[in-house]
N, C-alpha and C positions, 0 to 999 in steps of 0.2 A: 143208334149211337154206339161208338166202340169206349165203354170206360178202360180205362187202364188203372189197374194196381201196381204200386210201385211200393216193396216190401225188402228191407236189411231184417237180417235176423229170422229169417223164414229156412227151417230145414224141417225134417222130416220126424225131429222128434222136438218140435218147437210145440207149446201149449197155446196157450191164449191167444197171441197173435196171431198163428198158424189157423184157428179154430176162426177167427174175427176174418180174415182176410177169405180165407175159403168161403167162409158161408154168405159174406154176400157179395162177394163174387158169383156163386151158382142161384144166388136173389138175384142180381141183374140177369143171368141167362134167362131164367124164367118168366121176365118181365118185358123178353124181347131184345133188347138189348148183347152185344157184343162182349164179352168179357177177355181183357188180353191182362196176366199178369208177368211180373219182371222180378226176377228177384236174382240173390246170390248163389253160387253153384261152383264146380271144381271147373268145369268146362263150358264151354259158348255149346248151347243147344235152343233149337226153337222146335217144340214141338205140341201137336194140335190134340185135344184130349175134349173128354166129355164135359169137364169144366171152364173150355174156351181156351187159345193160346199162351203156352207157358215157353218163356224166356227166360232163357237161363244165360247170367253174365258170370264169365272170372270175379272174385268172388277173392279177399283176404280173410285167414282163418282171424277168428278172436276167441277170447273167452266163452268157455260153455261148450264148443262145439260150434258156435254160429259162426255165421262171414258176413260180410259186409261188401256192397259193391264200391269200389275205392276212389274210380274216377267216373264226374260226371259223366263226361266228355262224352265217354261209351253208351250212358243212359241216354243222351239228349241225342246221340246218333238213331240208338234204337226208335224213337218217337219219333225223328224226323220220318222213317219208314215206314210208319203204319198208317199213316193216312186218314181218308175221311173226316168223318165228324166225331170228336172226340172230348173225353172227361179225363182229366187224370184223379185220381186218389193216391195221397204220399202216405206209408206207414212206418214214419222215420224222421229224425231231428237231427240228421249227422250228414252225410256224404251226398243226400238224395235234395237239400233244398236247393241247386241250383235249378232243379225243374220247374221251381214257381216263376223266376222270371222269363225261362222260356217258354211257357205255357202264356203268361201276360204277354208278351212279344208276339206270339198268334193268334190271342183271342180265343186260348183254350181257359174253361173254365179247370181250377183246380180245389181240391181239399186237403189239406191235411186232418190225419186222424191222428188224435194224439193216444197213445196210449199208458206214456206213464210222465209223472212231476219229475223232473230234472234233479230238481231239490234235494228232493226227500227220497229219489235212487241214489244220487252218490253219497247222502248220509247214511242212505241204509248198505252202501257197500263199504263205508268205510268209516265206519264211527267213532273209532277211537280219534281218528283224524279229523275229523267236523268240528268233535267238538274238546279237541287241541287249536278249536281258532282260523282252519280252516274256513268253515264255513262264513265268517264274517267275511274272508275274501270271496268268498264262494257265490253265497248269495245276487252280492251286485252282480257277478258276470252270468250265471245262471238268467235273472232277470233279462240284461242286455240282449243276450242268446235266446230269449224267447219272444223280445219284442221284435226282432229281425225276424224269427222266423214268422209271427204273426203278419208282417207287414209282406209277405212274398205270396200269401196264397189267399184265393178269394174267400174261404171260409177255413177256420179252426173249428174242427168238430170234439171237445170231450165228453166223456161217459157220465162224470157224476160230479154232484157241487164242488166235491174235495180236490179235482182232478182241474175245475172250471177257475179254484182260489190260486191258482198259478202265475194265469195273466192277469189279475186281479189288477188296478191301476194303471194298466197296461194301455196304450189305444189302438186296440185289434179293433181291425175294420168289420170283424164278423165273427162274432164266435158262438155256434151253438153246442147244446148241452143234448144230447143223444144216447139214451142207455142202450148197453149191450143186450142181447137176447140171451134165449135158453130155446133148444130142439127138445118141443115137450112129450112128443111123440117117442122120439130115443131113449131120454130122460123122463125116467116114470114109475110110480111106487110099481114092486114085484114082489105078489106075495104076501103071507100075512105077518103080523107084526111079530118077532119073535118069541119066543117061550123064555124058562128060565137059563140060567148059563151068566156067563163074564156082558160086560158090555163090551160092542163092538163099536171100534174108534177107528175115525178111516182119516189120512192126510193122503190128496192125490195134486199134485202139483210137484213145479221143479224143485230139487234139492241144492239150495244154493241160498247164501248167505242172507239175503233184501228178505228171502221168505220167511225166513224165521224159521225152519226145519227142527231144528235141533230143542225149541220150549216147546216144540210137541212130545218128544221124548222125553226130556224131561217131568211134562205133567204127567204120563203114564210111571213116572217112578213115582211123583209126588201120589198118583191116588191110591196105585197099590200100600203104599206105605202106609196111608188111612184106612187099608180095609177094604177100598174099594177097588172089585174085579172086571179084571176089563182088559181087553186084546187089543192090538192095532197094527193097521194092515196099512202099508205106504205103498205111494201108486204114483212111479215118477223116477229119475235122474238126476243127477248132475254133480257139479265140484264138491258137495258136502258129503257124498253118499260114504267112500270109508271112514271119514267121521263118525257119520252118523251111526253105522254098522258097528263101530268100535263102543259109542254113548250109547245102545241099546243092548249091548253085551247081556245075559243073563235076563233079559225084559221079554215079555209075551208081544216082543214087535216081528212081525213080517215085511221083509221088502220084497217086493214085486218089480220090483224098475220100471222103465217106462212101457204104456198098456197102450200099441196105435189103434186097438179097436174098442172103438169107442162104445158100442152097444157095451162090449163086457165091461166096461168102465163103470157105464151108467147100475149092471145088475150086482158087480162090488160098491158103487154107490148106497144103494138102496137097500143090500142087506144089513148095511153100522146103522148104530142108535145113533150118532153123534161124527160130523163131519169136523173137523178142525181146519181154520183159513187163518192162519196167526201172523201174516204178514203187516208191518205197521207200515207199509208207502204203498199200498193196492189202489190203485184208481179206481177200480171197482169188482172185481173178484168174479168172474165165469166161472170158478169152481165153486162156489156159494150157491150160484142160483142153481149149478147142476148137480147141486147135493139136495137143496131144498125142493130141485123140479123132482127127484126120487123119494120123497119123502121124509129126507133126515136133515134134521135142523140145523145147523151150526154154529160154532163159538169162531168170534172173529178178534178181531184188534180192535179196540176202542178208536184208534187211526186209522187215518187213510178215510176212501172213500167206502170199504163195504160195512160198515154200520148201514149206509142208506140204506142198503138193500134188507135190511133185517125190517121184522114185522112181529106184533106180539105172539109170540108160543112160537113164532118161526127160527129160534135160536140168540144169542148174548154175545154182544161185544165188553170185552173185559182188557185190562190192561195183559199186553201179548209176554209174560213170564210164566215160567212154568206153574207157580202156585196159582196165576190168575186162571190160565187155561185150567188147570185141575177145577177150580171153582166152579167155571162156565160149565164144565162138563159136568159137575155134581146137581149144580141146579138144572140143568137139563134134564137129565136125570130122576131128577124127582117130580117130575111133569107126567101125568099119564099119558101113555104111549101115542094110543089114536089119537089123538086131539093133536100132539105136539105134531104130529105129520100129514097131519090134514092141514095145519096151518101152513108148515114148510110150503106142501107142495100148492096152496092157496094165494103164498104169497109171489112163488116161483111163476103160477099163470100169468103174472098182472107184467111181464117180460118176455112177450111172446118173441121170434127173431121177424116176423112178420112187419112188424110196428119198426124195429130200425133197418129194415130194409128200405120201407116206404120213405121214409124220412130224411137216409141218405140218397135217395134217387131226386125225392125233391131239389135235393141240392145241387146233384150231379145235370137234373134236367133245365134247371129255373131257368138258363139263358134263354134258351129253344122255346120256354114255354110263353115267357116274355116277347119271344119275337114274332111269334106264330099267333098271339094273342089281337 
């Protein structure tokens, strides 16, 4: 079977989606299967790679650095040409659902992946506006816009209950609930636990407004102010960073910008006492598990979806302000070392990427298996 991924907002220094769409992408090559992916680009290229066919469409720039593919028209031409026996997966709520009803017109099985709440992204881009009253308008059409895209694809796949209260009331024809993974192999304690010195604070995600970047700075002002020493090392990009560069003035912060090799990511993972994921709209947080698969616990937002992913001694979701984050990271802190990372990374196994590969394939194969039955 040839699956197709069909991905807006896919570049080269894209995080979690880039990470979700890749890796089970090279889960289907594995598993026998075809993998053709489509995504945005400056120029039309198609070219053949160890990870299966990559298509590249014209592509309009947006915020961040991402693009977005603009018109169907071009997508649904691409599909018409590939042929055989086919699956699509859509990683996108914008430009790209016209593919549900031409996938239903040929009796192609489709997914949407969702990856984050509508809702509680344009709250968290734009808060002073939400909550001036927007958001009452907001809501009902957020709703509306999800129940259309529900009703276009054979299945809606979310990560975690927080991510699943979206369509809540909704009559999705199918909606399962599929956690993301961790590469535990990559992701992995190195080393022993440290000695004396500052504690070491790590935030490695985008630097952009939804994440909450800047209560991480913040909390490293609040703990030194208490006494408490401690370094921290930022791993990442984006619109906040000379903000942030200018709010960490005089602070024991490092930026690194963005890190595409991910072994070294995972061994600056794994040398901080304390990950930071202070985003309040995370559907569910791949930089969590891939702090916790290294051994270091994390403090998260008491919103959103990644509390699920927390475990006891495996890190604290606290309200995402800088005195809260200070908090989270003092009780951590006072947790003995080995234990608190034997749980991290304890609870980081029970998210193998194995388990949602199987489980999206199921999905992608059910037709075939139903027919063939």
């Amino acid at each position: 079977m040839k699956i197709v991924q069909l991905a807006n907002f896919y570049s080269p220094t894209s995080g979690g989606l880039r990470t979700v769409v890749d890796t089970l992408g090279r889960g289907y090559l594995a598993c026998g299967h075809e993998r053709v992916l489509v995504v945005p680009g400056q120029h039309h290229a198609s070219v053949r790679t160890d990870a299966g066919l990559v298509i590249t469409l014209p592509g309009v720039p947006v915020s961040g650095g991402y693009r977005v593919m603009p018109r169907s028209a071009a997508v649904l031409k691409v599909l018409d040409g590939i042929g055989g026996e086919l699956a699509v997966e859509v990683s996108d709520k914008t430009t790209l659902l016209a593919v549900g009803g031409w996938a239903r017109d040929r009796g192609v099985r489709t997914v949407l992946l969702s990856h984050e709440r509508l809702d509680r992204w344009i709250e968290a881009r734009a808060p002073r506006l939400w909550r001036a009253g927007a958001g009452r308008v907001l809501r009902p059409a957020v709703r509306g816009w999800n129940k259309g895209i529900a009703n276009r694809f054979d299945t809606v796949v979310v990560t975690s209950a927080y991510a699943e209260r979206e369509f809540a009331g909704l009559a999705v024809p199918a909606l399962r609930r599929i956690p993301l993974g961790v590469d535990l192999t990559m992701f992995c304690p190195a080393g022993p636990v440290r000695g004396a010195g500052p504690a070491r604070l790590v935030y490695a995600g985008r630097l952009s407004p939804e994440k909450n970047p800047r209560a991480v700075v913040g909390a490293v002002r609040s703990l030194l102010a208490e006494g408490v020493a401690v370094r921290l090392d930022v791993y990442g990009d984006g619109p906040e960073h000379p903000a942030l560069r200018k709010l960490a003035r005089g602070l024991p912060v490092d930026f690194h910008g963005h890190v595409s090799d991910r072994a070294a990511l995972a061994r600056a993972l794994s040398a901080a006492d304390v990950a930071f994921a202070p985003s309040v709209a995370e559907t569910f947080g791949l930089s969590i598990l891939e702090a916790m698969a290294c051994g270091t616990p994390v403090v998260t937002s008491v919103t959103g979806g990644a509390p699920e992913l927390l475990a006891d001694g495996a890190g604290v979701a606290v309200d995402a302000t800088p005195e809260g984050l200070a908090g989270g990271v003092r009780e951590i802190l006072s947790w003995p070392a080995a234990p608190r990372r034997a749980a991290a990374r304890g609870r980081a196994e029970q998210f193998p990427w194995s388990a949602t590969i199987a489980a999206m394939l199921d999905l992608h194969t059910r037709r075939t298996n139903v027919d063939s039955a």
